[in-house]
C-alpha positions in Angstrom: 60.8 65.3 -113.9 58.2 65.4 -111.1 56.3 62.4 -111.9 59.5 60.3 -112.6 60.7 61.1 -108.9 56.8 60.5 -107.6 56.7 57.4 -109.6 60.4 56.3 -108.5 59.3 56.8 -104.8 55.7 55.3 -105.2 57.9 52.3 -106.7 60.5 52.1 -103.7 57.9 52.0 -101.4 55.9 49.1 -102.7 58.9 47.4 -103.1 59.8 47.4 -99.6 56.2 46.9 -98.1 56.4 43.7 -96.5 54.1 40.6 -97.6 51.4 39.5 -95.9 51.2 36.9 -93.6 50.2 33.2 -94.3 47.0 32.3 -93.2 47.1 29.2 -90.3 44.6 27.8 -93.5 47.7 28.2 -95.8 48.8 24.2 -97.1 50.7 22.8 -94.4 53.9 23.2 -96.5 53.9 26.7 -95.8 55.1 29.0 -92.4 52.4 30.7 -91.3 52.7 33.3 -89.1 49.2 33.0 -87.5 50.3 29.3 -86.8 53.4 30.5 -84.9 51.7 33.1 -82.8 49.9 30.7 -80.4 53.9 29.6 -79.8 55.0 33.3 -78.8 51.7 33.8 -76.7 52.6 30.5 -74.8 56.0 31.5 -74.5 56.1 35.0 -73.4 52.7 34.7 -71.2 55.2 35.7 -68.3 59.0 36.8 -67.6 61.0 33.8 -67.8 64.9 34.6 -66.7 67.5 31.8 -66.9 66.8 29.3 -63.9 63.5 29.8 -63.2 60.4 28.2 -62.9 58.8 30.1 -65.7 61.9 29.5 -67.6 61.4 25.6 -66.8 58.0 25.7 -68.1 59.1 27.4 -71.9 61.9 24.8 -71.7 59.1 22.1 -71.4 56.6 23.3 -73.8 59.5 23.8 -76.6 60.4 19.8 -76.0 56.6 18.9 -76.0 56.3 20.7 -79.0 59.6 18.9 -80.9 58.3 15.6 -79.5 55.1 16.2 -81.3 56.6 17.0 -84.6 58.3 13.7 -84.4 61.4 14.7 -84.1 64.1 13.9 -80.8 65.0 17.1 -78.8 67.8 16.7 -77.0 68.5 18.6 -73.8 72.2 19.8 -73.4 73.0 20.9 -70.1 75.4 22.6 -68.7 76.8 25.3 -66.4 79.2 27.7 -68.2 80.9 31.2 -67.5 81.2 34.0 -69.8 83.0 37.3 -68.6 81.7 37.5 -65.1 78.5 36.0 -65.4 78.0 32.3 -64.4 74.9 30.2 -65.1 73.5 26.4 -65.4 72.0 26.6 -68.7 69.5 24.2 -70.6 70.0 24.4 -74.5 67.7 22.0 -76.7 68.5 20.6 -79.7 67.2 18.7 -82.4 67.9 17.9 -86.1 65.1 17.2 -89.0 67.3 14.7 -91.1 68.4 15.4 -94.6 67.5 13.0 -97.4 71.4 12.7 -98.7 73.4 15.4 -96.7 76.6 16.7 -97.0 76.3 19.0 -94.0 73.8 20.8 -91.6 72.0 24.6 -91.9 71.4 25.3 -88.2 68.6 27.5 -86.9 69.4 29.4 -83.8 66.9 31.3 -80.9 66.9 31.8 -77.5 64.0 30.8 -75.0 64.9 32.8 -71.9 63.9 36.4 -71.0 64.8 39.2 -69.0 63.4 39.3 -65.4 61.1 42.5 -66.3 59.9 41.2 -69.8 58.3 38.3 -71.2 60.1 38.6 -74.1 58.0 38.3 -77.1 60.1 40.1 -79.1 63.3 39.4 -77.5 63.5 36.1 -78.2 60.0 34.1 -78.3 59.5 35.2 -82.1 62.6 33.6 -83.2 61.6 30.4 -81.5 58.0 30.5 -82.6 59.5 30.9 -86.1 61.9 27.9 -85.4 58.8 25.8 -84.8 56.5 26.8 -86.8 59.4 26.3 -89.8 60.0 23.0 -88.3 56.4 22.1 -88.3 56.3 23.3 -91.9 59.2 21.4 -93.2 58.4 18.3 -91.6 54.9 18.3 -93.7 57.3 18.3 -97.1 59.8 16.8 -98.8 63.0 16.1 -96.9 66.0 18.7 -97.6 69.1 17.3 -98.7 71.3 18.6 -95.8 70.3 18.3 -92.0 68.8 21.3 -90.1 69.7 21.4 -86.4 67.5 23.4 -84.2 69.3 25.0 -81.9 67.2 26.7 -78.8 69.3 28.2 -76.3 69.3 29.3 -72.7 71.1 31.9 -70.6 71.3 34.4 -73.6 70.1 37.4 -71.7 72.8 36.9 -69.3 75.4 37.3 -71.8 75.1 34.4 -74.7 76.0 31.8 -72.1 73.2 29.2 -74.1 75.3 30.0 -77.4 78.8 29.7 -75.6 78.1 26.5 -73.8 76.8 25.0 -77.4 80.0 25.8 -79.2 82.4 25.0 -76.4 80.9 21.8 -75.8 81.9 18.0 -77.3 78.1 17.9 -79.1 
């Protein structure tokens, strides 16, 4: 009975060790978490609250990036109220056609931080792994549906980025 529960827990744990990163060698087909990184470094060098200068420069680098992947960000702007907190907010958006779709997946981040953090974690890792899955799936074969990128703004204020996006005539 002992070595069934030692080999039962040796099992569980190996099956929930996570996998190991890409290399940024992997085939370009493939995410790759060392490609993404330089995009969370860039990112969260410094805090970047909604409205800022820092904030203006993210906003910048996620376009320049797009642009380079061939694809048409769009900037949506507008100034929106949530509760009791009020903000101009500067969503992107983009969308990697579909070869015959009936539809879009969307793929959703936000690229401002708190005023006391850069916010790696919090939310530059979800739009590093927006890009680099961008990057990856513009090196393939089309999809069959659309996928909209969607980055947002104003999120640490209260989701303002995501509540100007839905309540908006996009």
């Amino acid at each position: 009975v002992l070595v069934g529960v030692v080999a039962l827990a040796a099992g569980a744990y190996l099956v929930r060790a996570a996998p190991q990163p890409h290399p940024a060698s992997s085939p370009l087909v493939e995410f790759s978490a060392h490609r993404a990184l330089p995009h969370v470094e860039q990112i969260a060098a410094v805090p970047h609250p909604v409205g800022s200068a820092a904030n203006a420069r993210v906003r910048d680098y996620i376009l320049d990036d797009l642009d380079e992947l061939g694809l048409q960000p769009r900037l949506l702007r507008a100034t929106t109220a949530r509760g009791n907190e009020v903000a101009r907010v500067e969503n992107i958006h983009a969308r990697i056609p579909g070869r015959d779709s009936t539809g879009h997946v969307v793929l959703a981040a936000h690229y401002d931080s708190t005023s006391q953090a850069p916010g790696a974690a919090d939310d530059a890792a979800g739009v590093a792994a927006i890009l680099e899955t961008a990057r990856a799936l513009r090196a393939g074969v089309p999809l069959r549906n659309d996928i909209d990128l969607l980055i947002t703004d104003g999120e640490e204020p209260g989701l303002l980025g995501a509540h100007a996006f839905v309540t908006a005539d996009v």
